[in-house]
Structures are given as structure tokens and as C-alpha cells.
matplotlib code that plots the C-alpha trace (Angstrom):
import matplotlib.pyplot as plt

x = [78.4, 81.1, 83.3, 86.3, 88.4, 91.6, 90.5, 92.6, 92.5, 94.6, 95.0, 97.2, 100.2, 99.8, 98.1, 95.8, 95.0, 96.9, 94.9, 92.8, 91.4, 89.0, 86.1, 83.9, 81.5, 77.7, 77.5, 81.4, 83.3, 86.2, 89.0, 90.5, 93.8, 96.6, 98.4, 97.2, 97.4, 97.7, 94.0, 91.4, 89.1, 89.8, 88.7, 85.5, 84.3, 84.8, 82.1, 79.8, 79.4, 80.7, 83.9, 84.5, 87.4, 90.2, 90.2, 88.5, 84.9, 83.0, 80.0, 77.8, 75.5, 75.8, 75.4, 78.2, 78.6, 78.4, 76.0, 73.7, 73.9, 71.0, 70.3, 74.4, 73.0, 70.1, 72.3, 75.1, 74.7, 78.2, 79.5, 82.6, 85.3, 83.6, 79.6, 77.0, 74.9, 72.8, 73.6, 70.5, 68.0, 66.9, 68.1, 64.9, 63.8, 67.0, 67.1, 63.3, 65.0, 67.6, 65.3, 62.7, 65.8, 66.7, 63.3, 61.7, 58.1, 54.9, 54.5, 57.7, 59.4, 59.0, 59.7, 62.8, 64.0, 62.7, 65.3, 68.1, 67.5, 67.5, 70.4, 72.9, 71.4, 70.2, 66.7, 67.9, 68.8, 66.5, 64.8, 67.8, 69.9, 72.4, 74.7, 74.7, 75.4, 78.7, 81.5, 80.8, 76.8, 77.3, 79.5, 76.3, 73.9, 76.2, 76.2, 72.1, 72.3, 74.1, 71.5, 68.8, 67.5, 68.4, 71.2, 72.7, 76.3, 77.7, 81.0, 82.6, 85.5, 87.6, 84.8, 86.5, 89.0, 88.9, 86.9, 88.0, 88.4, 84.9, 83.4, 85.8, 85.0, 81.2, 81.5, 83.7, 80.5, 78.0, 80.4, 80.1, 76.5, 76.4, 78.5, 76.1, 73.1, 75.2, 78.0, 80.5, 83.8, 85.3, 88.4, 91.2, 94.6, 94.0, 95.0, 93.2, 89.9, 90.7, 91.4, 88.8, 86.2, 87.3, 87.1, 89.2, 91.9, 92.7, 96.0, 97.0, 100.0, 100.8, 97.7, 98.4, 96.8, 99.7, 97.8, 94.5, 93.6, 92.4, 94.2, 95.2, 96.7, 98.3, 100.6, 101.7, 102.1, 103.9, 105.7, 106.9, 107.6, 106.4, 107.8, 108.1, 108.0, 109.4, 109.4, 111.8, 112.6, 116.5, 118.1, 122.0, 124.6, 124.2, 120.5, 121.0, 122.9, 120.7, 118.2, 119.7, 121.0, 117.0, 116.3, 114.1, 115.3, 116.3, 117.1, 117.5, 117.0, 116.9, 115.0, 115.9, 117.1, 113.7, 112.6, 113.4, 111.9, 112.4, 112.0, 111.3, 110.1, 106.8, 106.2, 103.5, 105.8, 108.1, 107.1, 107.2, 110.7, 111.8, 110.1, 111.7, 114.5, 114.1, 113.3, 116.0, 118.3, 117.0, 115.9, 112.2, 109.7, 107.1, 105.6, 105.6, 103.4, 103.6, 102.2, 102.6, 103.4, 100.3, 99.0, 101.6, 104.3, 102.5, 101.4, 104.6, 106.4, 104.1, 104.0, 107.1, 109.5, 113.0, 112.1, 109.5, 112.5, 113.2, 109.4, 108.7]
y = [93.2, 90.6, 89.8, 87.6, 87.1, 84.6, 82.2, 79.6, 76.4, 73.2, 70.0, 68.5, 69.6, 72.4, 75.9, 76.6, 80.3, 81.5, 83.8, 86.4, 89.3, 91.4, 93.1, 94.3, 97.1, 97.2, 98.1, 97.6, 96.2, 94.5, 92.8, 89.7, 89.4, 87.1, 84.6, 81.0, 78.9, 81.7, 80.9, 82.8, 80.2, 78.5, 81.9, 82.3, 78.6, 78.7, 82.5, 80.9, 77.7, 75.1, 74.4, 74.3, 76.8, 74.8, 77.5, 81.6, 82.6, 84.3, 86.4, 87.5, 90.1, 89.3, 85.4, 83.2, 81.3, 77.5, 78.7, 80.0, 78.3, 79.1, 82.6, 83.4, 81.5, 83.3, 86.6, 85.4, 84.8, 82.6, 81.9, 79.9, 79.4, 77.3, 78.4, 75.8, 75.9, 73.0, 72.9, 71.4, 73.8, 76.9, 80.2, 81.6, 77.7, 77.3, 80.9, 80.0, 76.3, 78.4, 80.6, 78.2, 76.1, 78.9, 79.6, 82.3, 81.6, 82.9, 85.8, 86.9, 84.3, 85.7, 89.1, 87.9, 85.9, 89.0, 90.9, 88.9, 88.9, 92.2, 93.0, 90.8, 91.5, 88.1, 89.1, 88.3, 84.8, 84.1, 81.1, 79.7, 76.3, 76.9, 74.9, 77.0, 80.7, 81.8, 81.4, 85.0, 84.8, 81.6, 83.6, 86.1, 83.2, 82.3, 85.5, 85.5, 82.2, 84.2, 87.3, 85.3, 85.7, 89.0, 88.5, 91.4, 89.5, 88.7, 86.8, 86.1, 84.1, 84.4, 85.9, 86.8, 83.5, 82.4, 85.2, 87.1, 90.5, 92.4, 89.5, 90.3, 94.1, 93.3, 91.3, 94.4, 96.8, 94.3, 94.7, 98.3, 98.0, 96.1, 97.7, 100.0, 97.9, 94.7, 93.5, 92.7, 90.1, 89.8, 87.1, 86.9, 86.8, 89.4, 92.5, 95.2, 93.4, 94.6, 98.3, 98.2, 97.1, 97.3, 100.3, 98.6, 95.9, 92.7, 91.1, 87.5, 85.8, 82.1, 82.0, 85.6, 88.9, 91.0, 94.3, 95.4, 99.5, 101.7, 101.3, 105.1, 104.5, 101.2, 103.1, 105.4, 103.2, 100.4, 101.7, 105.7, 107.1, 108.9, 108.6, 112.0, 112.0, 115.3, 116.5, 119.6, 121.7, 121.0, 120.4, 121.7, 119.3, 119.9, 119.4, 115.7, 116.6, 119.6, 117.2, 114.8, 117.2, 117.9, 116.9, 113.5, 112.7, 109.0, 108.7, 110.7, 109.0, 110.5, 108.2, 110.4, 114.0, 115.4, 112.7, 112.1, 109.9, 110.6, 108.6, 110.9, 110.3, 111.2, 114.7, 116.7, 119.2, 117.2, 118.5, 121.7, 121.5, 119.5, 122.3, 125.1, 123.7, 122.6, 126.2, 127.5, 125.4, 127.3, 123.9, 124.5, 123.2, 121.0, 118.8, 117.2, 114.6, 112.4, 108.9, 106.1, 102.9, 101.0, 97.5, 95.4, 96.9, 96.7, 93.1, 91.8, 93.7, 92.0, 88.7, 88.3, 90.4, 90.6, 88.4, 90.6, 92.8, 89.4, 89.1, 89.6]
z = [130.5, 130.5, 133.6, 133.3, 136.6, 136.7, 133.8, 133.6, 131.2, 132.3, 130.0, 131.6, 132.5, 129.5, 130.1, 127.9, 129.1, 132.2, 134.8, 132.6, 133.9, 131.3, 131.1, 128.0, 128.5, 127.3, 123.6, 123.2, 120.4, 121.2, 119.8, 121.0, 118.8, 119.2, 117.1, 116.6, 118.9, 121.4, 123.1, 122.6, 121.0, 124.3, 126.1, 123.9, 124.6, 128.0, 128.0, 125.4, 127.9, 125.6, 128.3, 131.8, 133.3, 135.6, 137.4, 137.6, 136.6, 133.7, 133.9, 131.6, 132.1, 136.0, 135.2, 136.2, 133.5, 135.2, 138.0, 135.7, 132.0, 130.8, 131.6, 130.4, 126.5, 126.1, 126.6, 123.7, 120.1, 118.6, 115.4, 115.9, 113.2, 111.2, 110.9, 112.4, 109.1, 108.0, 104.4, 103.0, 104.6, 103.0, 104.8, 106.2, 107.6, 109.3, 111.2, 112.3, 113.3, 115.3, 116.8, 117.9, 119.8, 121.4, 122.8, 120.5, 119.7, 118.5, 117.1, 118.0, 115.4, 112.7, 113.6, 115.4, 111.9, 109.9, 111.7, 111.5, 108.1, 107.5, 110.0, 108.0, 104.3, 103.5, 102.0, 98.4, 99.3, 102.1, 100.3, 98.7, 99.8, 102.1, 100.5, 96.9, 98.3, 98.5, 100.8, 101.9, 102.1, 104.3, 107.2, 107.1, 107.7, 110.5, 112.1, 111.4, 113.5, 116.4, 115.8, 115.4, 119.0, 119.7, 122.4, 124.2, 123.1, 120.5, 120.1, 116.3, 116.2, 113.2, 110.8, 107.9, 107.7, 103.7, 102.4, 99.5, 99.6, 98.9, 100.9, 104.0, 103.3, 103.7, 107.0, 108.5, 107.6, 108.8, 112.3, 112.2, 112.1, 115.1, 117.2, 120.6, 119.8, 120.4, 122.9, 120.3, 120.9, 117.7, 118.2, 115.5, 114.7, 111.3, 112.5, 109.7, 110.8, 114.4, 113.1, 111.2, 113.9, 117.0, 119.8, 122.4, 121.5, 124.1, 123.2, 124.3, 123.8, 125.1, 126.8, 128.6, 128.2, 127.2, 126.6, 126.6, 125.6, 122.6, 120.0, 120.3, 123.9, 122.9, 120.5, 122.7, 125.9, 124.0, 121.8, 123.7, 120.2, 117.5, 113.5, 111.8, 108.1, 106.7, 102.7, 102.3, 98.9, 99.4, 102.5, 103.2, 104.4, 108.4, 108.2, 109.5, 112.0, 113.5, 113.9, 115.6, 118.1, 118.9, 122.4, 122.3, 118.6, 118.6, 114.7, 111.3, 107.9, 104.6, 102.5, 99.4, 99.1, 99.7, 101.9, 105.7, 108.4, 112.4, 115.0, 118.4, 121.8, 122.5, 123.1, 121.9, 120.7, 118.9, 115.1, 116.6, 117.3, 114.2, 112.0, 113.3, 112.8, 109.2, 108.7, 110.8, 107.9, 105.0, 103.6, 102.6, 104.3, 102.3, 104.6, 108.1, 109.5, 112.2, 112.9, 116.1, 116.2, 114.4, 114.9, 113.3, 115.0, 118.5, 118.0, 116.8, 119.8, 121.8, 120.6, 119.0, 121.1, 119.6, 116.7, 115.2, 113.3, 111.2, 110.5, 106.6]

ax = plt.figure().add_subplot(projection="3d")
ax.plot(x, y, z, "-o")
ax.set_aspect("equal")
plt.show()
């Protein structure tokens, strides 16, 4: 559904965004995650139309972006950082304004507003000012503006920025909702709204992609290890040691008598082996679980390297 080859944005003697090469499949949601200033609202104006590449190409649902303009808008619905509302219209006008600029008419208007509507729960409010809903019930008339024409794609850039929490909670279902009906690009730097979303993650960092995969195969690939957290009855003195003497055991910390984290390559027989020989110790097993690397950790490895450890 979306093609991006080489993208690269110049001003100047800065880069902008450096050579991408992505792809997001039909019905996909996607997350485009990276710090500020890293350039992904770059990326997502240069797809939408609303800036010219220095160099590579975009396609859209086999459009070329600059070749074919038109047919590549009529395809994407985006709500950009700050939503294009007019504050002084009522709700339900300014979807049919929206929809009648980007070409719906007859009798497909109002079925087309009706939708959006219904899609992003604005029926309560549908004939209230803009400018007296809530923060929250604003970012849904902006994604209603993006729906509005039914597009194949849609691209949200920083959705949830200053909403509180139930409001932010409410935009991640409205996502959910979306997501196989709609070609979904959801570009942020909030990672939980990503985990929360997202099937397949894109990292950038300085204007590079950095990483792009499941979130599952991200935390594997990028970090090769595997935490261990281990609850025993009572563990004897050589306990510690035993299991640092497993094979693929990189680190044993007791966190409190009871209470021990280990860090372990990745193997899928690694809590196998460590409960064994917990039990082998006489030391009582209560519980063993074992978790990857999540977001945060993969993110600030990425895009912070060596600094990430001093991160709070």
C-alpha cells in the first residue's frame, strides 16, 4: 500500500531524512517512533504531498506521490500535530465542509459524514462549536477530518500529544478500531501508544531508519537476551553461584532473599535450565517467568546508544 524508496530531505547543507527504505502493508498499523526532531513529520509530509523529496520516491497505493497528486490524496486521510479544525463551525458542518473539498458529493455526503461520525464517536457532540468540546473530543474531530472521505490511508502524527489520561486511552481504542479496514501510520515519539497500537514498529533516529520489525522480533534481534525473574522459598549460600555457572547466564542478582533477576542469552531453554537448577539446590521453587527487552529499552539502545544507561 505504501512504498518508500531512498527518501531523502536536504535543507541545505542539513539532512533532514537520509535514504529511507519502508514499506506498509494493506490494512497494517504501523508505528513510526523516534525522538523529536528525529524526522518523521518530515517523512509523513513528504507521503501526504505537502513537501517535495530532494531525492527518492513515495508511492501510495501504486501512485507516485509527485507524478500523481491527486490520485495519492484521495487515497490518505491526515491529521497533523496540530488538528486543521475550524473553530467556529459546528462539528457535523465542518466534516460535510471537509468532505465536499475533497470531492464527496450527493448522496454519498451524508453517508460518508454519517460514518465518520460514527467511527470516531462524535454523535453526542455533532452539532456543537468546535471550539467548546474538549481537548480530547477535538483530536477525534481531527481524525473525523482524515476519515471523512473514506481513504484507504491513514496517517496520525502525534495523536495523543497533551491529552490527559482517559482522553489518550480513548484515542488508542478509536486506533484499534481502525486498524484492517484502514492503512494506519501512527508517527510518535510516545512509546506505550506504539505498544498499544501498533503491529509493526519503524524506528528513526537522526533522520535514519534504525530498525523496523514486530515488536516481538525487535526484542529478540536487538537486544539477544532474555531477563529471568525467579521467586524461591529459601535459597542456600551457593545458589548464586550455580547459576552463574549455567551456560548462556550473563548475570545473577538477588533483589531480596526470595527475589532474583537473570539476565541469559536467548535460548528457548534457558528457564529450563535455571529451574532445574534451583531445584537441584533444594531452594524451593515459587516462581519463574521470563520477559525480553521491551520498548524503552530497545528505543533508547537505538537512539541513545551508550547514553541510554544515564537516562532517568
Amino acid at each position: 500500500m505504501i512504498i518508500v524508496e531512498n527518501l531523502t530531505k536536504k535543507y541545505g547543507e542539513h539532512t533532514a531524512i537520509d535514504r529511507l527504505n519502508f514499506h506498509v502493508r494493506k490494512g497494517e498499523v504501523v508505528g513510526f517512533l523516534g525522538p523529536n526532531g528525529a524526522g518523521k513529520s518530515t517523512t509523513m509530509k513528504i507521503i501526504t504531498g505537502f513537501m517535495a523529496p530532494s531525492e527518492g520516491i513515495a508511492r501510495v497505493g501504486g501512485f507516485d506521490v509527485f507524478e500523481n497528486p491527486i490520485e495519492v490524496k484521495k487515497r490518505i486521510g491526515y491529521l497533523p500535530e496540530t488538528p486543521p479544525v475550524y473553530a467556529d463551525m459546528l462539528v457535523r458542518d465542518y466534516l460535510t465542509f471537509v468532505a465536499q473539498l475533497k470531492g464527496v458529493e450527493g448522496a454519498s455526503l451524508k453517508t460518508f459524514v454519517d460514518r465518520a461520525i460514527e467511527k470516531t464517536h462524535l454523535g453526542a457532540v455533532q452539532k456543537r462549536l468546535i471550539q467548546n468540546l474538549s481537548k480530547g473530543f477535538k483530536q477525534r474531530v481531527g481524525i473525523a477530518q482524515a476519515l471523512v472521505s473514506n481513504p484507504e490511508v491513514l496517517i496520525l502524527d502525534e495523536p495523543t500529544v497533551g491529552l490527559d489520561p482517559k482522553q489518550v486511552a480513548e484515542i488508542r481504542d478509536l486506533i484499534r478500531e481502525l486498524r484492517g479496514e484502514h492503512t494506519v501510520i501512527l508517527s510518535t515519539h510516545i512509546l506505550p501508544e506504539v505498544q498499544a497500537t501498533c503491529e509493526r514498529i519503524i524506528i528513526i533516529n537522526h533522520g535514519k531508519i534504525v530498525a523496523q520489525d514486530s515488536l516481538a522480533n525487535l526484542s529478540t534481534l536487538k537486544s539477544g537476551s532474555r531477563r529471568v525473574h525467579l521467586k524461591v522459598r529459601k535459597a542456600n549460600a551457593d545458589l548464586q553461584e550455580r547459576l552463574k555457572a549455567l551456560p548462556g547466564i550473563l548475570a545473577v542478582v538477588s533483589t531480596s532473599p526470595q527475589d532474583w533477576q537473570i539476565d541469559a542469552t536467548e535460548s528457548e531453554d534457558v528457564i529450563e535450565r535455571v529451574a532445574s537448577e534451583v531445584i537441584k539446590n533444594g531452594a524451593g521453587l515459587l516462581e519463574i517467568t521470563s520477559a525480553r527487552a521491551d520498548l524503552e529499552e530497545i528505543f533508547l539502545k537505538l537512539t541513545y546508544g551508550n547514553e541510554a544507561g544515564g537516562l532517568a
